[in-house]
Chimera marker file (.cmm) of the C-alpha trace (Angstrom):
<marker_set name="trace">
<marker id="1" x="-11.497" y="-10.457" z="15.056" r="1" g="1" b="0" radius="0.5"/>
<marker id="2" x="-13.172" y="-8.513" z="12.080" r="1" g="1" b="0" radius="0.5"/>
<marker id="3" x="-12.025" y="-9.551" z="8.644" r="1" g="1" b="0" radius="0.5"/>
<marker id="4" x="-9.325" y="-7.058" z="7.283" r="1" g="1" b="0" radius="0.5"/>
<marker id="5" x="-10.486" y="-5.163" z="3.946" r="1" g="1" b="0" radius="0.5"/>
<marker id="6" x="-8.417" y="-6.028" z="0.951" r="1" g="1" b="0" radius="0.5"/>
<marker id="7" x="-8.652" y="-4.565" z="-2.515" r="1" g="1" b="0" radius="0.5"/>
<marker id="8" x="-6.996" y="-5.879" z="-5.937" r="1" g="1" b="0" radius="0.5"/>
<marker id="9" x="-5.811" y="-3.471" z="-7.739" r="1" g="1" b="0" radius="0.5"/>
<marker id="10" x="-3.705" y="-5.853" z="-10.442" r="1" g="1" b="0" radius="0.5"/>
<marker id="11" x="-3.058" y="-9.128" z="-10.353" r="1" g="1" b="0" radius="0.5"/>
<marker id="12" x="-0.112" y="-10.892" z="-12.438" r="1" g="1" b="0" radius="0.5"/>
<marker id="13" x="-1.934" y="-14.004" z="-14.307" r="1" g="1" b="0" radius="0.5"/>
<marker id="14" x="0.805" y="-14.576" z="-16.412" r="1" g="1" b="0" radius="0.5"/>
<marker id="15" x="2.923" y="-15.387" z="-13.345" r="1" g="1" b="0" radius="0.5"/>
<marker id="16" x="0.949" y="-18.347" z="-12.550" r="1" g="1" b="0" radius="0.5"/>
<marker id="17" x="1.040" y="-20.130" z="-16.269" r="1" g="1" b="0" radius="0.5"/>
<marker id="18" x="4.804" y="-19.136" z="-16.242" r="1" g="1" b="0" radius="0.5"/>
<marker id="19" x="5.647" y="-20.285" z="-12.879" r="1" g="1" b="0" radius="0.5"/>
<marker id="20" x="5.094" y="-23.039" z="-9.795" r="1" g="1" b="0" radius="0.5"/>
<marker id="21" x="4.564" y="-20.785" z="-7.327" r="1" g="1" b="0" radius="0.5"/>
<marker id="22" x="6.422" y="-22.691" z="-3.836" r="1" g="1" b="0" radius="0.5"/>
<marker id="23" x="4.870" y="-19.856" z="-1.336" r="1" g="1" b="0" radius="0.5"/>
<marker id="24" x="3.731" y="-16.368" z="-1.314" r="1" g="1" b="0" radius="0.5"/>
<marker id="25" x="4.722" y="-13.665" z="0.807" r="1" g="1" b="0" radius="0.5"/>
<marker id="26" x="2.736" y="-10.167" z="1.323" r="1" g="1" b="0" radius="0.5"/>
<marker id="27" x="5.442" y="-7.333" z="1.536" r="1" g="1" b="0" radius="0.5"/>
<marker id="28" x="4.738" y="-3.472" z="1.657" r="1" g="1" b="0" radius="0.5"/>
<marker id="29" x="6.380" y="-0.792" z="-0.566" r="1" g="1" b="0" radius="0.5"/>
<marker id="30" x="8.204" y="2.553" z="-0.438" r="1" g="1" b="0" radius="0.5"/>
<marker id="31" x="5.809" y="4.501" z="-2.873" r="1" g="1" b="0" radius="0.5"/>
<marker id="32" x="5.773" y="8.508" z="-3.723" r="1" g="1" b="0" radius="0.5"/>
<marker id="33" x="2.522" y="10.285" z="-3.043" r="1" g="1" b="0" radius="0.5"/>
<marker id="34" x="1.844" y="10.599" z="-6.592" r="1" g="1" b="0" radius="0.5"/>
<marker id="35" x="2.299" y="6.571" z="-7.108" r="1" g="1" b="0" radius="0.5"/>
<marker id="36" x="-0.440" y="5.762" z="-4.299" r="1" g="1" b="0" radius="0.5"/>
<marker id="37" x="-2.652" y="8.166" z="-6.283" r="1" g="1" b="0" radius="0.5"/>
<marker id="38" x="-2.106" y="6.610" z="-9.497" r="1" g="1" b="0" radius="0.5"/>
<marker id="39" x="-2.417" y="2.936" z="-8.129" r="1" g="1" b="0" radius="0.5"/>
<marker id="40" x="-5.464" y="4.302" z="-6.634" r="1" g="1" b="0" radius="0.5"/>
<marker id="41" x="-6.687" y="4.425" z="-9.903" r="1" g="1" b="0" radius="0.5"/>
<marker id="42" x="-5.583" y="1.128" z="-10.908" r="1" g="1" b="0" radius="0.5"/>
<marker id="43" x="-2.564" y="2.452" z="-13.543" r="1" g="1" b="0" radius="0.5"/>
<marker id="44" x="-0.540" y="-0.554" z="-12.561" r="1" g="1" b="0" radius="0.5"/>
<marker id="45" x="1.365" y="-3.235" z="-14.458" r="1" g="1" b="0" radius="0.5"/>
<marker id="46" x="3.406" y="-6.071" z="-13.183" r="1" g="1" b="0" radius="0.5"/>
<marker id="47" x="3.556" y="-7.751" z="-16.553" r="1" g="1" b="0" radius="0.5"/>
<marker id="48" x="7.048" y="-7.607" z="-16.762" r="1" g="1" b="0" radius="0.5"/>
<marker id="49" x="8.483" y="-6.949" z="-13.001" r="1" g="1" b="0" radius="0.5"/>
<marker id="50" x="10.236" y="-9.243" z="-11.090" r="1" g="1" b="0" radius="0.5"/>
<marker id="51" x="11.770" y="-8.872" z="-7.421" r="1" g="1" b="0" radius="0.5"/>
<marker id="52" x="15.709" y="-8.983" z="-6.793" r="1" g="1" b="0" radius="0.5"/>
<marker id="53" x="18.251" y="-8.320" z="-3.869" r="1" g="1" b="0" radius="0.5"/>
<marker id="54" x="20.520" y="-5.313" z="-4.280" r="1" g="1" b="0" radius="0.5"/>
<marker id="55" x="23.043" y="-4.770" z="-1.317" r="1" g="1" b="0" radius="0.5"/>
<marker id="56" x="20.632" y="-7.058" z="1.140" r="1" g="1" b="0" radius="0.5"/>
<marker id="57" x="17.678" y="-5.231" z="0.223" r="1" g="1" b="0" radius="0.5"/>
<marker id="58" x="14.579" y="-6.232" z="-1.660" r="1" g="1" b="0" radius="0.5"/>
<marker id="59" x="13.777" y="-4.339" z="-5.105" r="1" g="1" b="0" radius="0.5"/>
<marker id="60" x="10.643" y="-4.477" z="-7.760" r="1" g="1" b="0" radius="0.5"/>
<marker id="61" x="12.349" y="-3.870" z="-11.051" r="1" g="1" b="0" radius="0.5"/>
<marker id="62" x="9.595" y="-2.971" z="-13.727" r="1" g="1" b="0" radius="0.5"/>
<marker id="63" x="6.888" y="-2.440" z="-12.289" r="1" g="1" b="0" radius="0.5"/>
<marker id="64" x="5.204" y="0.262" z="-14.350" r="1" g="1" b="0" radius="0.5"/>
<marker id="65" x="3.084" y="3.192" z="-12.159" r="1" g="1" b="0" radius="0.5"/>
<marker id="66" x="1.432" y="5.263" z="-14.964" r="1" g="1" b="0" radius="0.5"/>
<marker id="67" x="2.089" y="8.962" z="-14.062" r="1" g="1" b="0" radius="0.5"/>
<marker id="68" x="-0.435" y="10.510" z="-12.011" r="1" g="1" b="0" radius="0.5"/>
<marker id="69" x="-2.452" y="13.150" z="-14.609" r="1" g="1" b="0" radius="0.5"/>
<marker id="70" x="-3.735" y="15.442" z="-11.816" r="1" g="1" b="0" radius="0.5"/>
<marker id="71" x="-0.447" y="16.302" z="-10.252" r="1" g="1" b="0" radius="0.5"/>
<marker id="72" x="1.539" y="19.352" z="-11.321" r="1" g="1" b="0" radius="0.5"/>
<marker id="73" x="4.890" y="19.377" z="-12.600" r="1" g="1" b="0" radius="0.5"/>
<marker id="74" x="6.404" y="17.091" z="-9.968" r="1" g="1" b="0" radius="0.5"/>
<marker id="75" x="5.452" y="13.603" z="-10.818" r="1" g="1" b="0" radius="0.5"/>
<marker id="76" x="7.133" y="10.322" z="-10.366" r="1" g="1" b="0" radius="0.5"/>
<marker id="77" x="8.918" y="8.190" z="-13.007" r="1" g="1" b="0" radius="0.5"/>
<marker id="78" x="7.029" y="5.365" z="-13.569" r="1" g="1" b="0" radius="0.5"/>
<marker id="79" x="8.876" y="2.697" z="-14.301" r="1" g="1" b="0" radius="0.5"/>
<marker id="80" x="11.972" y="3.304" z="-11.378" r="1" g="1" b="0" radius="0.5"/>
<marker id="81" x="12.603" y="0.396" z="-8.940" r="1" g="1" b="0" radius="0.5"/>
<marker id="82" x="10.991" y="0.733" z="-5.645" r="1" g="1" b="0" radius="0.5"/>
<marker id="83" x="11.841" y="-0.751" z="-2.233" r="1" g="1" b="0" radius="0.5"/>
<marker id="84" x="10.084" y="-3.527" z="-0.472" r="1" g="1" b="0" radius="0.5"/>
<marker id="85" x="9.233" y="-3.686" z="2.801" r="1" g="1" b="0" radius="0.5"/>
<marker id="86" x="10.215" y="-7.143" z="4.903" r="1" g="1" b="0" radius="0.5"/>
<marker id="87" x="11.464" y="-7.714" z="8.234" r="1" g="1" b="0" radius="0.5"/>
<marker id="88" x="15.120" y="-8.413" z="8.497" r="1" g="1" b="0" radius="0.5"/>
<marker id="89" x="14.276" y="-12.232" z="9.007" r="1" g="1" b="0" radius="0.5"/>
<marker id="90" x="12.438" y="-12.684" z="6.277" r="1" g="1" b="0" radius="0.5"/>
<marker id="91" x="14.683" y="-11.200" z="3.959" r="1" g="1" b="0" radius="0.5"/>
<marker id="92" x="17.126" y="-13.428" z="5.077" r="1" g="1" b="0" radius="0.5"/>
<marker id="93" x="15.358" y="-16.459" z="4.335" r="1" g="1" b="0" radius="0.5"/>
<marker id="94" x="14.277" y="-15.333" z="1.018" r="1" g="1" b="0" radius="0.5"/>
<marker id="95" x="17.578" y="-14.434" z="-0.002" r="1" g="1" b="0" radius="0.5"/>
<marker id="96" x="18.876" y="-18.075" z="0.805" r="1" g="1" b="0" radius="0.5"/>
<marker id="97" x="16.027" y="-19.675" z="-0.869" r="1" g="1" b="0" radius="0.5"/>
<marker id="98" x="16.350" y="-17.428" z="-3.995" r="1" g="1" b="0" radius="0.5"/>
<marker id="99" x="20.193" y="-18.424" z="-4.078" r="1" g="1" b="0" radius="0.5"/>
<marker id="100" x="18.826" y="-21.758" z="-4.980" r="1" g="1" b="0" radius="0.5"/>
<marker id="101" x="19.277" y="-22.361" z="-9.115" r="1" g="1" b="0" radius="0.5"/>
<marker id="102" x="15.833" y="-21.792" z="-11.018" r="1" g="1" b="0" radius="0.5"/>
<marker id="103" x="14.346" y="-20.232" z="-7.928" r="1" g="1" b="0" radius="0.5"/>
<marker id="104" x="13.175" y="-16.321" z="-8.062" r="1" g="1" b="0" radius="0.5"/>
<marker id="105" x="10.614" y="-14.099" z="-6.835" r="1" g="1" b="0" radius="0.5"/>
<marker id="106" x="8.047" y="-12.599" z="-8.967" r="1" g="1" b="0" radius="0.5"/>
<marker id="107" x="5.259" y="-10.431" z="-8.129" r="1" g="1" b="0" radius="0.5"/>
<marker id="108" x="1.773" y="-11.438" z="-8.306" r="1" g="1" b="0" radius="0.5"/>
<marker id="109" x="-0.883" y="-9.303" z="-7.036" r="1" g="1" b="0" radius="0.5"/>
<marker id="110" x="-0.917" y="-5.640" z="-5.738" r="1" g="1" b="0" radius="0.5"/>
<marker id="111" x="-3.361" y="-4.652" z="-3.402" r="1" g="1" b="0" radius="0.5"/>
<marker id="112" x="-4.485" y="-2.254" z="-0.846" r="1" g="1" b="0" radius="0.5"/>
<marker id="113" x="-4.833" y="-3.669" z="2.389" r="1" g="1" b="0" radius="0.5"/>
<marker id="114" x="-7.028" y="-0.998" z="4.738" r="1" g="1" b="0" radius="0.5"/>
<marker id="115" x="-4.974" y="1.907" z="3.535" r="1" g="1" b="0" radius="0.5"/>
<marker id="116" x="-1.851" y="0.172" z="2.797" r="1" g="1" b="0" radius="0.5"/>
<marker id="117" x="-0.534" y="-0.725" z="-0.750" r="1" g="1" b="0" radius="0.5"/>
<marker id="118" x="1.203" y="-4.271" z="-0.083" r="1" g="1" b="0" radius="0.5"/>
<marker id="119" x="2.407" y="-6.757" z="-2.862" r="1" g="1" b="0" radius="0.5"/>
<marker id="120" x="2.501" y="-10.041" z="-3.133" r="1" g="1" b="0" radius="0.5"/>
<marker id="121" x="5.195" y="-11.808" z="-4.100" r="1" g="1" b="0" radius="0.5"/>
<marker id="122" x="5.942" y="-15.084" z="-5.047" r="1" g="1" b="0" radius="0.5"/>
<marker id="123" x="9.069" y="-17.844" z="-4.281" r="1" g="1" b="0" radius="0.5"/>
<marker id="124" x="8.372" y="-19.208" z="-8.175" r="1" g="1" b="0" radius="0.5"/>
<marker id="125" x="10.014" y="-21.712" z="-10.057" r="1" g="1" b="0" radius="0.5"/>
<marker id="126" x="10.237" y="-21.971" z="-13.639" r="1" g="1" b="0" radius="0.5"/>
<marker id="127" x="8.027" y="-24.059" z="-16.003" r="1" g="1" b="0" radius="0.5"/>
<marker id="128" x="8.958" y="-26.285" z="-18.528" r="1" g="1" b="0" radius="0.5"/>
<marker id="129" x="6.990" y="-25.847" z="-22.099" r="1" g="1" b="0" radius="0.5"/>
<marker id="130" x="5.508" y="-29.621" z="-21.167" r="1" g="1" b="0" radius="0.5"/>
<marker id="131" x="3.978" y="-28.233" z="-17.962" r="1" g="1" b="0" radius="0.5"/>
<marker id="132" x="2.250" y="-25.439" z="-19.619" r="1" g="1" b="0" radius="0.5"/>
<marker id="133" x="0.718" y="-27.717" z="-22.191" r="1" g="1" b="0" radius="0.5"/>
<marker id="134" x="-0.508" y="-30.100" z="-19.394" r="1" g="1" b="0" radius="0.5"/>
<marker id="135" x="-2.230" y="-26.512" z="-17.025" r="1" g="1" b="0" radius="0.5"/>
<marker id="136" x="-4.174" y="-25.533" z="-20.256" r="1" g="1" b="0" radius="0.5"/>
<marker id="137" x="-5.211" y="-29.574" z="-21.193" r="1" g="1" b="0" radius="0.5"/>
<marker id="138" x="-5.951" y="-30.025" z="-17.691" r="1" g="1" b="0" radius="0.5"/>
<marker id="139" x="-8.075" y="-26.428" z="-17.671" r="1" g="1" b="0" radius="0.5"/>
<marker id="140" x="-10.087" y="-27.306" z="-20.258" r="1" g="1" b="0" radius="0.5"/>
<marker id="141" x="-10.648" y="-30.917" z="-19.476" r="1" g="1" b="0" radius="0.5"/>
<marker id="142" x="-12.516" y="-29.417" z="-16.419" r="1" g="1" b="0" radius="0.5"/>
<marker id="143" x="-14.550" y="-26.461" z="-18.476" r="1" g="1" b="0" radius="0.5"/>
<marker id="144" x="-15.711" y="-29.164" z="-20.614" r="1" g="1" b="0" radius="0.5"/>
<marker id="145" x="-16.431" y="-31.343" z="-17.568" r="1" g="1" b="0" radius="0.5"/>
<marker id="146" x="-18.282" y="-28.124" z="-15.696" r="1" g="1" b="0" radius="0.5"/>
<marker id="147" x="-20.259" y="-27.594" z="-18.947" r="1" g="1" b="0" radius="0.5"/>
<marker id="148" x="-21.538" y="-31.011" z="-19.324" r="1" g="1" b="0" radius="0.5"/>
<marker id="149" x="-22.769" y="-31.348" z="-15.881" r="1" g="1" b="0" radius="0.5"/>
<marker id="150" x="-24.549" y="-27.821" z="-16.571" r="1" g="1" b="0" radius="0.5"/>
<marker id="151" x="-26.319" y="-28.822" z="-18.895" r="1" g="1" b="0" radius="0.5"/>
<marker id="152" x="-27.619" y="-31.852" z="-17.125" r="1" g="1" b="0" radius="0.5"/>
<marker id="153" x="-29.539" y="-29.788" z="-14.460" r="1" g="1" b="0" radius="0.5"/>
<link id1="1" id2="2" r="1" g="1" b="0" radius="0.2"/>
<link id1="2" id2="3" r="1" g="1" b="0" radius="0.2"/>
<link id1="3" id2="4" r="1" g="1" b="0" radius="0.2"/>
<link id1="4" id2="5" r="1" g="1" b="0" radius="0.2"/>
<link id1="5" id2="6" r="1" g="1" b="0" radius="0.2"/>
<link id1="6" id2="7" r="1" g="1" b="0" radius="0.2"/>
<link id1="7" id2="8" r="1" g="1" b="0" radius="0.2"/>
<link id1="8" id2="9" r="1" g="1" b="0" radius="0.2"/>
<link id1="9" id2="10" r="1" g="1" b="0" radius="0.2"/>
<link id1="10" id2="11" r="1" g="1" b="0" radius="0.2"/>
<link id1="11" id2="12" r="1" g="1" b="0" radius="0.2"/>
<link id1="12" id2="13" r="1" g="1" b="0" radius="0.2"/>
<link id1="13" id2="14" r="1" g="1" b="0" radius="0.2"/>
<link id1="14" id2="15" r="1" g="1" b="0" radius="0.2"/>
<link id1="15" id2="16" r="1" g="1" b="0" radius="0.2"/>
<link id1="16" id2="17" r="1" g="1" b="0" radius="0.2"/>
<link id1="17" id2="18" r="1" g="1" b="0" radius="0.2"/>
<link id1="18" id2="19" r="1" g="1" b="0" radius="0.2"/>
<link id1="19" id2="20" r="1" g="1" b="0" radius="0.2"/>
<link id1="20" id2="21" r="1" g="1" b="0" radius="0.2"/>
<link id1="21" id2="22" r="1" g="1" b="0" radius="0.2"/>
<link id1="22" id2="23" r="1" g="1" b="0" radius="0.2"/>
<link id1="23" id2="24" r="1" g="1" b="0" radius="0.2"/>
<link id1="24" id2="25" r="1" g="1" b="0" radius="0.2"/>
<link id1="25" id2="26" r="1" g="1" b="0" radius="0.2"/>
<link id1="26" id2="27" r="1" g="1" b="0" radius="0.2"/>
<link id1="27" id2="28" r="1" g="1" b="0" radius="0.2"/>
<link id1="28" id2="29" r="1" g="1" b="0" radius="0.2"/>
<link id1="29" id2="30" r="1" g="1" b="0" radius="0.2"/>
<link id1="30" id2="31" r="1" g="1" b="0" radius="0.2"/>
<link id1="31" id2="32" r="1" g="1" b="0" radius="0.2"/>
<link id1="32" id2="33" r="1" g="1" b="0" radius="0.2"/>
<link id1="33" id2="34" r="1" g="1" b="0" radius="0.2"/>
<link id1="34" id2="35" r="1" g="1" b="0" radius="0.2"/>
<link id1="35" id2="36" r="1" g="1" b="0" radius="0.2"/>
<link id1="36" id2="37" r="1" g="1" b="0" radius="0.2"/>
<link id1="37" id2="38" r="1" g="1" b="0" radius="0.2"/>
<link id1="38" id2="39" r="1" g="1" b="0" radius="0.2"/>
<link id1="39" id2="40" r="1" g="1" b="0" radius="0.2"/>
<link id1="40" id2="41" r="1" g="1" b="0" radius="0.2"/>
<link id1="41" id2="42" r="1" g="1" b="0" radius="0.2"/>
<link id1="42" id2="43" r="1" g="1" b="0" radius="0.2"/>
<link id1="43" id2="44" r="1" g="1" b="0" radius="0.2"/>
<link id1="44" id2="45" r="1" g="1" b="0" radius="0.2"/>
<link id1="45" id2="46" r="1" g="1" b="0" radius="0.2"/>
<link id1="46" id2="47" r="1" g="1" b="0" radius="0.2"/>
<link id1="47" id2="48" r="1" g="1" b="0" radius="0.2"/>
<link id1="48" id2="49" r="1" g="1" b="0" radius="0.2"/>
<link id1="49" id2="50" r="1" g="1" b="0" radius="0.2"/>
<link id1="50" id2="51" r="1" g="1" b="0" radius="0.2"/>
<link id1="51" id2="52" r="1" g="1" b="0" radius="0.2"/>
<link id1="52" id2="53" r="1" g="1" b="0" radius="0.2"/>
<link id1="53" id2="54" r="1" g="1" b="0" radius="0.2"/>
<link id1="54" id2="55" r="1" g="1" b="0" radius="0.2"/>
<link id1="55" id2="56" r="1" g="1" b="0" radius="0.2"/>
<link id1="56" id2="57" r="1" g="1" b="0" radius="0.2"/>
<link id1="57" id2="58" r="1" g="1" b="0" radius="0.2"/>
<link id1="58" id2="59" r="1" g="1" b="0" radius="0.2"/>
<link id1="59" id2="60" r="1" g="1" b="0" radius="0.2"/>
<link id1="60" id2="61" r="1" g="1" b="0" radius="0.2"/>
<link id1="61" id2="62" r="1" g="1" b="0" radius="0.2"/>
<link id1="62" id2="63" r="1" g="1" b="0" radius="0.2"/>
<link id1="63" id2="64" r="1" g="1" b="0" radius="0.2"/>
<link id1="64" id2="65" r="1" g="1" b="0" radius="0.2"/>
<link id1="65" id2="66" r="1" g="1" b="0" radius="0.2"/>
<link id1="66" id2="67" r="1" g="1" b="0" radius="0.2"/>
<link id1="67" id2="68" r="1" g="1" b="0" radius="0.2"/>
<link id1="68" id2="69" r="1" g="1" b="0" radius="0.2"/>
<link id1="69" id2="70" r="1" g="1" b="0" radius="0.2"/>
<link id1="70" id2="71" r="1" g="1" b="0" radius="0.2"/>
<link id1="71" id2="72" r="1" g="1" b="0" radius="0.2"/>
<link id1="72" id2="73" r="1" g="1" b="0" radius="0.2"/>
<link id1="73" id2="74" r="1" g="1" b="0" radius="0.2"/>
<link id1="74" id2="75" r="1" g="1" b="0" radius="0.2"/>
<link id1="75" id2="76" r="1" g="1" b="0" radius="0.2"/>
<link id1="76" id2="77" r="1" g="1" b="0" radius="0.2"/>
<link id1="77" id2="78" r="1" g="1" b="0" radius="0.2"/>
<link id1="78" id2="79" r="1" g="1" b="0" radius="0.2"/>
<link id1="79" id2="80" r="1" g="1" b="0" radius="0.2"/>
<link id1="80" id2="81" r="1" g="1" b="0" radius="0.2"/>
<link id1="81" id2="82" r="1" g="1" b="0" radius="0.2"/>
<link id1="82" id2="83" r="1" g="1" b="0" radius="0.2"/>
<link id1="83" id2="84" r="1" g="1" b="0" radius="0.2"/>
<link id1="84" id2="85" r="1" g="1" b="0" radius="0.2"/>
<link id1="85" id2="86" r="1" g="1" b="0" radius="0.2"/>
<link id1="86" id2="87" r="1" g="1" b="0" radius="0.2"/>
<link id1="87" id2="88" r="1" g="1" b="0" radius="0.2"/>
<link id1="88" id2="89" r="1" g="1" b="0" radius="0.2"/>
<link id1="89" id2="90" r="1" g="1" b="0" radius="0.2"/>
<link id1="90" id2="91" r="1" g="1" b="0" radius="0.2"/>
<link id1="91" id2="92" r="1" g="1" b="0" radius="0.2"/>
<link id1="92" id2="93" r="1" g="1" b="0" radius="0.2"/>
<link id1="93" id2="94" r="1" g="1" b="0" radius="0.2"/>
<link id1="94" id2="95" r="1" g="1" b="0" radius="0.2"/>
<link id1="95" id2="96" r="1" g="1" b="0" radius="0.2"/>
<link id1="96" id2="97" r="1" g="1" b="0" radius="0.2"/>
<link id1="97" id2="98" r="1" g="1" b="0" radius="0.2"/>
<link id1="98" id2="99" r="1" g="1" b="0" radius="0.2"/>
<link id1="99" id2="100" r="1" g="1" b="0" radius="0.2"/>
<link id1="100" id2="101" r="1" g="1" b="0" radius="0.2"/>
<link id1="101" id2="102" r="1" g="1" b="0" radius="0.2"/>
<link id1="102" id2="103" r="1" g="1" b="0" radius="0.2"/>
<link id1="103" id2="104" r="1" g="1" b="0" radius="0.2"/>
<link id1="104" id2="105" r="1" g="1" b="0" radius="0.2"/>
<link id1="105" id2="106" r="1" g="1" b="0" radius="0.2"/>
<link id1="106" id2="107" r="1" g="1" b="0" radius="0.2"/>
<link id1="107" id2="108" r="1" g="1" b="0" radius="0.2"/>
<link id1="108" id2="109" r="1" g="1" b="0" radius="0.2"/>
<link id1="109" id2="110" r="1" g="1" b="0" radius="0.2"/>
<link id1="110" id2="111" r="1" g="1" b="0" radius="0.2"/>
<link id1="111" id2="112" r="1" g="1" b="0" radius="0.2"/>
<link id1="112" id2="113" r="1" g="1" b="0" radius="0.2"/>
<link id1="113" id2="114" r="1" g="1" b="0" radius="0.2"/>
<link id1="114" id2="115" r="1" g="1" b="0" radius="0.2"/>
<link id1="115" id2="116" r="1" g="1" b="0" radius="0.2"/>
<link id1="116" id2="117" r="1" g="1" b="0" radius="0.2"/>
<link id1="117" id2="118" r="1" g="1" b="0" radius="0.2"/>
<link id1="118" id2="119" r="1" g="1" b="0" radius="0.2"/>
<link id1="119" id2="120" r="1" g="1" b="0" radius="0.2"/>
<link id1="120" id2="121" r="1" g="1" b="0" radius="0.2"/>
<link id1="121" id2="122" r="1" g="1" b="0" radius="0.2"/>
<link id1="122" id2="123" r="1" g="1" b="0" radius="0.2"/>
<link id1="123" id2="124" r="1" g="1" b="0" radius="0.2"/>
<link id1="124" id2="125" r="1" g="1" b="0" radius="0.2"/>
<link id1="125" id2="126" r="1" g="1" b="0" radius="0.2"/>
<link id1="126" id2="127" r="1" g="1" b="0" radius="0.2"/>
<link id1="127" id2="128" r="1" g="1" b="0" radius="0.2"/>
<link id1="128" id2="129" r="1" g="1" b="0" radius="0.2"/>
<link id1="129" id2="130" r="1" g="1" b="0" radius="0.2"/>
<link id1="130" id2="131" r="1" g="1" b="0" radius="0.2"/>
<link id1="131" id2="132" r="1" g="1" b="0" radius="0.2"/>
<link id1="132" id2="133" r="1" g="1" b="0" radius="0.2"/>
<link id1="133" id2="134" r="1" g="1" b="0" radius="0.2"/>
<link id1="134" id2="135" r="1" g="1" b="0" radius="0.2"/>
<link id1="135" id2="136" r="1" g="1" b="0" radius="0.2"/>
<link id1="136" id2="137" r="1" g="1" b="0" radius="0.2"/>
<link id1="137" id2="138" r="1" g="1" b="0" radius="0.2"/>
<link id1="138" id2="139" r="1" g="1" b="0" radius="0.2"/>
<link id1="139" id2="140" r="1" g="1" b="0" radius="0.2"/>
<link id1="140" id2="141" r="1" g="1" b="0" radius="0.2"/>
<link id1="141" id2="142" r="1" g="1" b="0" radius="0.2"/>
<link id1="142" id2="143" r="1" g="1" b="0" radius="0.2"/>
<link id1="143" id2="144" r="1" g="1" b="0" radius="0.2"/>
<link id1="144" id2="145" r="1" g="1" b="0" radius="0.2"/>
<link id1="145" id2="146" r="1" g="1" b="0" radius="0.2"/>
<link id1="146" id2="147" r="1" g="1" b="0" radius="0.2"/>
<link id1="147" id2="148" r="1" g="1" b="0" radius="0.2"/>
<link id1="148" id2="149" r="1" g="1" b="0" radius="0.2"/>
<link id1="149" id2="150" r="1" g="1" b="0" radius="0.2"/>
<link id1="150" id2="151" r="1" g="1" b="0" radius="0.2"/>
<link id1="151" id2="152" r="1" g="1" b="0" radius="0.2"/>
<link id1="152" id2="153" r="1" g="1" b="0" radius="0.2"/>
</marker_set>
């Protein structure tokens, strides 16, 4: 089978220093012509979005879709909260996992996947200051490590 075609458009880095990520899940979205156009273009931002359940249903809340310039006077609002697309099972065992205390789902990458915009979203649980530290001793620890053994060669 052929290797599907996928292409960042943003990716949430910030997500990853803030949060252990337990698993990640690719869901679609419910997007207005205009918003495909502008993520197109790469005007996304999932710097402060996160993913929630309203009435059984799963929502992005701030994710920010710059308005699309070429359009005429019907554009989008770019910061509304859009739908994500899961099958029925899979909601259901998200929503039980996110009733969990310290567990919630935050969005890490948006991509287009063939022609599809899908996001991926992550079961994420909260980091303690002490953790942080330890990620960014550890990161360096192994630049300084990488840079040593380039310089050997």
């Amino acid at each position: 089978m052929a290797e599907e075609k996928i292409r960042i458009v943003t990716s949430n880095k910030k997500a990853r220093h803030d949060y252990h990520i337990i698993r990640s899940i690719e869901a679609g979205i419910a997007l207005k012509g205009t918003e495909v156009k502008s993520v197109r273009e790469g005007k996304v931002s999932l710097s402060e979005a996160y993913a929630r359940f309203i009435k059984g249903e799963l929502w992005i809340v701030g994710m920010h879709i710059a308005p699309y310039l070429k359009s005429s006077f019907v554009n989008h609002d770019p910061a509304r909260t859009r739908k994500l697309l899961l099958h029925r099972s899979e909601l259901k065992k998200l929503a039980r996992q996110v009733e969990e205390k310290g567990v919630t789902l935050v969005p890490l990458k948006v991509y287009f996947k063939r022609h599809l915009v899908k996001v991926e979203i992550g079961l994420a649980r909260g980091k303690r200051q002490y953790d942080k530290r330890a990620a960014i001793a550890e990161r360096d620890m192994k630049r300084d490590m990488d840079r040593k053994t380039k310089m050997r060669f």
